[in-house]
Structure formats: structure tokens, C-alpha cells
N, CA and C atoms as a LAMMPS dump frame, in Angstrom:
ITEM: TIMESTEP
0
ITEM: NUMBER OF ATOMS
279
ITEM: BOX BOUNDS ff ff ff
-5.0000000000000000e+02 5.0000000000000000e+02
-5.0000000000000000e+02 5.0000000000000000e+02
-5.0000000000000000e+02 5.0000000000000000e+02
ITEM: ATOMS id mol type element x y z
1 1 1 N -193.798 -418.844 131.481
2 1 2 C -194.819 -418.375 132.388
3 1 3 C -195.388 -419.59 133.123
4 2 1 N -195.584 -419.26 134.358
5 2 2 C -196.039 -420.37 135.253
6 2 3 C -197.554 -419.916 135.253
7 3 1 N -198.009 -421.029 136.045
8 3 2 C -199.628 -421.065 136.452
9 3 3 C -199.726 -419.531 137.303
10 4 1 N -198.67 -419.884 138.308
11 4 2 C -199.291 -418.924 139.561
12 4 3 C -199.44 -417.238 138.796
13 5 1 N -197.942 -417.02 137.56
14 5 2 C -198.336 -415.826 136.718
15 5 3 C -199.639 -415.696 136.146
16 6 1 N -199.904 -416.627 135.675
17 6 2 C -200.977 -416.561 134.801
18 6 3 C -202.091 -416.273 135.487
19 7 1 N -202.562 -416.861 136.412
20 7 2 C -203.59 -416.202 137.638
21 7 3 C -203.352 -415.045 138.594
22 8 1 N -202.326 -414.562 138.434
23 8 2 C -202.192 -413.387 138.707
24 8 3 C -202.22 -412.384 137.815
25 9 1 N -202.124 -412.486 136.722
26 9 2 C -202.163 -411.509 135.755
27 9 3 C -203.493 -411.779 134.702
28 10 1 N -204.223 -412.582 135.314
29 10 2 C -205.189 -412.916 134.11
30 10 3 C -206.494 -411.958 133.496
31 11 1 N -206.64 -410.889 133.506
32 11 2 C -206.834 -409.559 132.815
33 11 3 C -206.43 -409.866 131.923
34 12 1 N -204.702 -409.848 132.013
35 12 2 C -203.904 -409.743 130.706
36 12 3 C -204.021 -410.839 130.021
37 13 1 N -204.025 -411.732 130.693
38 13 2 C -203.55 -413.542 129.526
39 13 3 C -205.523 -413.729 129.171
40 14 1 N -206.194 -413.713 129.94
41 14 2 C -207.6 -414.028 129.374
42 14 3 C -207.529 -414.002 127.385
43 15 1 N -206.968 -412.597 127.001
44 15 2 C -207.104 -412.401 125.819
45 15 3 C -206.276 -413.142 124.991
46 16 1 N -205.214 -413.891 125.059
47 16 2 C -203.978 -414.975 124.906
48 16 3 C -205.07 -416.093 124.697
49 17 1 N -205.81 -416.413 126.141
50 17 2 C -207.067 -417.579 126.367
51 17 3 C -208.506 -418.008 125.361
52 18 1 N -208.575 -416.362 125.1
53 18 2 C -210.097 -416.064 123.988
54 18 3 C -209.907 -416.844 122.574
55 19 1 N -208.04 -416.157 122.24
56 19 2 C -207.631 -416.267 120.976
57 19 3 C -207.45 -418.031 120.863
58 20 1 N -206.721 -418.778 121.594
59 20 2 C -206.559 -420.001 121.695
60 20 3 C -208.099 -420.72 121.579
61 21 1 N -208.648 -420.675 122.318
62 21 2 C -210.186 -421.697 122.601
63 21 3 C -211.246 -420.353 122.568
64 22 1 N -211.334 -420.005 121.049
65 22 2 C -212.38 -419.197 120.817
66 22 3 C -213.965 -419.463 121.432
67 23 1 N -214.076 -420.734 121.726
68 23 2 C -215.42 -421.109 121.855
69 23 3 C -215.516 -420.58 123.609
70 24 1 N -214.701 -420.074 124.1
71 24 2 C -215.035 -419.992 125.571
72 24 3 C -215.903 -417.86 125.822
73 25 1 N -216.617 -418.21 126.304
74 25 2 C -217.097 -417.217 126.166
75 25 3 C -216.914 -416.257 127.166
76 26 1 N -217.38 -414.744 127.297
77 26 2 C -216.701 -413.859 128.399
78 26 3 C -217.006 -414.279 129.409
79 27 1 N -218.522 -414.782 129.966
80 27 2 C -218.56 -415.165 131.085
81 27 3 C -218.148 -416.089 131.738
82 28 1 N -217.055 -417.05 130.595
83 28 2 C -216.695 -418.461 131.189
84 28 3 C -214.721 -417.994 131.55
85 29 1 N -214.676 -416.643 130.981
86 29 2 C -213.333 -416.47 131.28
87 29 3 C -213.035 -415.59 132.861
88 30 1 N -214.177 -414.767 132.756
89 30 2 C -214.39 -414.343 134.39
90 30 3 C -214.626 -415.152 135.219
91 31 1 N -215.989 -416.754 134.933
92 31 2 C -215.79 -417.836 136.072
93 31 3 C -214.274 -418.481 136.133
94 32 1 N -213.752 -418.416 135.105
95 32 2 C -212.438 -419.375 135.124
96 32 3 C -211.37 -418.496 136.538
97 33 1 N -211.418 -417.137 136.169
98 33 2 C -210.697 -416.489 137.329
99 33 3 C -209.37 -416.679 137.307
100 34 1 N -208.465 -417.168 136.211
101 34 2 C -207.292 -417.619 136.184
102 34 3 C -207.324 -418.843 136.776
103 35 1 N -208.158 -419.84 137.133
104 35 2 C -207.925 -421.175 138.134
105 35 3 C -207.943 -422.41 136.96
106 36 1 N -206.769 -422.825 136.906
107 36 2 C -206.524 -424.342 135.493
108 36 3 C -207.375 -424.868 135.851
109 37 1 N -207.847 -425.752 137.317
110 37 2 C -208.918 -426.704 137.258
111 37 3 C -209.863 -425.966 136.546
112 38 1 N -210.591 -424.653 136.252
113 38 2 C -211.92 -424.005 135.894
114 38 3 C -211.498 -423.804 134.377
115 39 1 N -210.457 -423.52 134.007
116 39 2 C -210.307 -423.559 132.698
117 39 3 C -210.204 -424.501 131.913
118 40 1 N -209.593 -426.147 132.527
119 40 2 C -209.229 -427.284 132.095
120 40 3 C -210.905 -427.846 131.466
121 41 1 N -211.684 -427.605 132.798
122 41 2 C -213.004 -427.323 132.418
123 41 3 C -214.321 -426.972 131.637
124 42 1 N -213.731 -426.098 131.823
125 42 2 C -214.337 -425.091 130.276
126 42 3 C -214.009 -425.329 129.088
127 43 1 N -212.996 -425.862 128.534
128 43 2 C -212.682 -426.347 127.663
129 43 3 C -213.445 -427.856 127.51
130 44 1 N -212.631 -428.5 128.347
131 44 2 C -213.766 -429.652 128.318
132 44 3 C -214.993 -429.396 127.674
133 45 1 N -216.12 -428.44 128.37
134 45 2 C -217.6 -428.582 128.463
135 45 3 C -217.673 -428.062 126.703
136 46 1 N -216.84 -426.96 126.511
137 46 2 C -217.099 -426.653 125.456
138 46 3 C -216.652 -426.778 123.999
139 47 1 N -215.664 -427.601 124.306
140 47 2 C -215.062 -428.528 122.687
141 47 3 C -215.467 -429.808 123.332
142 48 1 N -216.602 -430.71 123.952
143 48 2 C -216.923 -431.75 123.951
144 48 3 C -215.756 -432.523 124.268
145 49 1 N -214.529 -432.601 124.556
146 49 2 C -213.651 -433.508 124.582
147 49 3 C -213.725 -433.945 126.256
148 50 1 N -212.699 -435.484 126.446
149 50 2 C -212.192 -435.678 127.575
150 50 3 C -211.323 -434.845 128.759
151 51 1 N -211.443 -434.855 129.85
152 51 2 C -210.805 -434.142 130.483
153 51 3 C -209.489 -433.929 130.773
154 52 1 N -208.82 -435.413 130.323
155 52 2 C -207.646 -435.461 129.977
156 52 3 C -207.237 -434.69 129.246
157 53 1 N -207.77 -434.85 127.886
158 53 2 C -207.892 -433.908 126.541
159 53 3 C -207.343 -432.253 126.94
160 54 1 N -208.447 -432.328 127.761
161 54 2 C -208.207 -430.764 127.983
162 54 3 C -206.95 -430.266 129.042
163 55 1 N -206.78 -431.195 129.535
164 55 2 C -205.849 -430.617 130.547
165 55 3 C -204.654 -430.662 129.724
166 56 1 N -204.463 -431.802 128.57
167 56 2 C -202.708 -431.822 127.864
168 56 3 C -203.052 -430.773 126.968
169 57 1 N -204.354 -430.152 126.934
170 57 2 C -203.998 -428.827 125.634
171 57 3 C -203.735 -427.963 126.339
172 58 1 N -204.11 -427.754 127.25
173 58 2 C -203.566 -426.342 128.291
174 58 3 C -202.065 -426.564 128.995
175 59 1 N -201.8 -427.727 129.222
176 59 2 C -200.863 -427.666 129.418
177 59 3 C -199.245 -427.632 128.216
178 60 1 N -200.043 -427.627 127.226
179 60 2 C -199.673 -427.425 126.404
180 60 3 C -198.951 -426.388 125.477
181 61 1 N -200.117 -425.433 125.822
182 61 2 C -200.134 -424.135 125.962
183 61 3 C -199.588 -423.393 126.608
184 62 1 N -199.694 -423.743 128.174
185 62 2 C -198.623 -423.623 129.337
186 62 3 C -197.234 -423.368 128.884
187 63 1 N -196.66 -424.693 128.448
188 63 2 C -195.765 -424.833 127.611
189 63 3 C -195.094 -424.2 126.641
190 64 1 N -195.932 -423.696 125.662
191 64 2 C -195.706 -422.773 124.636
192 64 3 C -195.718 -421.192 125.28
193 65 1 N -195.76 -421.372 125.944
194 65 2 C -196.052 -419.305 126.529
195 65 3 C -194.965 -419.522 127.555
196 66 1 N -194.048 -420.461 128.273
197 66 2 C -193.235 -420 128.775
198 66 3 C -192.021 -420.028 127.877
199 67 1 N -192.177 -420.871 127.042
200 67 2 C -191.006 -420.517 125.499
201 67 3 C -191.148 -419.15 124.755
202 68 1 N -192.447 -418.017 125.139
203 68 2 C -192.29 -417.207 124.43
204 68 3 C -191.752 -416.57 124.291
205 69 1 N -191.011 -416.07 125.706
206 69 2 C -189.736 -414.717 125.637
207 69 3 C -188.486 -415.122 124.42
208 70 1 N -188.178 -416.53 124.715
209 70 2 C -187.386 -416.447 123.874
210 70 3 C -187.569 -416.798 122.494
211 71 1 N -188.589 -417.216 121.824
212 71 2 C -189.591 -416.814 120.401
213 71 3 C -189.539 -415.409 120.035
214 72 1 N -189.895 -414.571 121.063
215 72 2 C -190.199 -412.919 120.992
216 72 3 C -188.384 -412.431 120.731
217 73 1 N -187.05 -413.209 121.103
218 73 2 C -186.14 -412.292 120.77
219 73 3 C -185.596 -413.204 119.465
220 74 1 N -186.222 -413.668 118.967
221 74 2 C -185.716 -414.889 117.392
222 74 3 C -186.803 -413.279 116.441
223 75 1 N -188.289 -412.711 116.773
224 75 2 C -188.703 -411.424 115.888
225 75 3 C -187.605 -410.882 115.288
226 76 1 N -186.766 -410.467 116.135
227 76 2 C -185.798 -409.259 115.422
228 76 3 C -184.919 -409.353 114.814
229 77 1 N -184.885 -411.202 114.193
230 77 2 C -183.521 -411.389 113.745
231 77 3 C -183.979 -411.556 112.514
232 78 1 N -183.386 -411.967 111.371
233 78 2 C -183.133 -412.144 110.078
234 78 3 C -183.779 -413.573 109.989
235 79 1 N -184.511 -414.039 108.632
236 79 2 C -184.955 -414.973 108.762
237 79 3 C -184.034 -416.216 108.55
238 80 1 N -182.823 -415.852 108.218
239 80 2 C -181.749 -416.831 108.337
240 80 3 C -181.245 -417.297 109.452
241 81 1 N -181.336 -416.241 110.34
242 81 2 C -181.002 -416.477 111.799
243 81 3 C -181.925 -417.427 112.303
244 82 1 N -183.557 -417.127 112.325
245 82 2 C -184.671 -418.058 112.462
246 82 3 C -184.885 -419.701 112.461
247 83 1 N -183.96 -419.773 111.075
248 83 2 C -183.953 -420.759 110.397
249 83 3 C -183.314 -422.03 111.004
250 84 1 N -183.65 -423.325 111.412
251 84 2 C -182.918 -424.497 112.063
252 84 3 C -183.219 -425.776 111.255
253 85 1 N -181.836 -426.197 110.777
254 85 2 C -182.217 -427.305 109.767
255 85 3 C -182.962 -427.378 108.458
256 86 1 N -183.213 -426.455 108.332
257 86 2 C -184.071 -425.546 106.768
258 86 3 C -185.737 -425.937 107.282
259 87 1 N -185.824 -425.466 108.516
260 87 2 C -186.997 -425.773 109.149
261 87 3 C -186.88 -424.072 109.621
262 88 1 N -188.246 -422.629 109.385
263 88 2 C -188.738 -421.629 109.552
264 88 3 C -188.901 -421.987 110.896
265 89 1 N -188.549 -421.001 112.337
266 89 2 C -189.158 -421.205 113.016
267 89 3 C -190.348 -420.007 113.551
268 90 1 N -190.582 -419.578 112.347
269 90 2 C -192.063 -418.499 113.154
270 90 3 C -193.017 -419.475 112.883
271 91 1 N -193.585 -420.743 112.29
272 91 2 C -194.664 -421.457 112.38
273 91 3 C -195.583 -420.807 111.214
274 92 1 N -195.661 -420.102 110.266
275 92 2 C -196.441 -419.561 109.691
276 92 3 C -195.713 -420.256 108.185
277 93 1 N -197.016 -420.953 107.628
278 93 2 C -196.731 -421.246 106.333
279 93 3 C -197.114 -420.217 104.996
């Protein structure tokens, strides 16, 4: 998923957004409007960190959600199938 999806659909991803950086609150996800500079932001203001900080966690994130489709078709397989190098890959210990 790209940026420009994500601000176009952000109804939908906001709740993706809540779950990640719980501390952002409803009214900071309606100012955000889907716009990274406003979210890079918000994060910032509200985990105290650098702005740098915030921009490599979102982009980060970025990152991880356009790998999801293919995460979402590794669900239906066997956990052997999952499995790379005797390393689980659903992330859940």
C-alpha cells in the first residue's frame, strides 16, 4: 500500500493507525486526514519523540502494510509452510 492509498481510503486504515500509535486520539486522526506530514506529526507530539523518529516509524509501517497481501496468503497455509529457517513467520510468540 502506498501513501496516495492510504489517504484515499483513510476511513478504512485510520483503524490499522488507532491500533499501531494508540496514544493518537479521534480528533487527531480526523486532523491527520490521511496527510503523512500530519500524522508524522502527531506521533511526534504525542510519544514525545524526534521527528525523524517519527517519520522512520511510519514509514515503517508503510512498509509493513504493503507486505501485507502477501503475509495475508502465508494465513492459509500450514505452519510448516510458514516456517523459514526454523524461524515462525506470523510474529507471535
Amino acid at each position: 500500500m502506498n501513501w496516495d492509498q492510504i489517504e484515499g481510503k483513510w476511513k478504512q486504515t485510520k483503524g490499522a493507525v488507532k491500533e499501531k500509535w494508540g496514544k493518537l486520539t479521534e480528533d487527531d486522526l480526523e486532523a491527520i486526514g490521511g496527510r503523512q506530514d500530519q500524522l508524522v506529526g502527531k506521533i511526534q507530539e504525542r510519544y514525545g519523540i524526534l521527528r525523524e523518529e517519527a517519520k522512520k516509524r511510519v514509514d515503517e509501517w508503510l512498509k509493513a502494510n504493503r507486505e501485507e497481501p502477501a503475509a495475508a496468503s502465508h494465513r492459509d497455509k500450514s505452519p510448516q509452510e510458514t516456517t523459514h529457517a526454523g524461524r515462525s513467520t506470523g510474529g507471535h510468540s
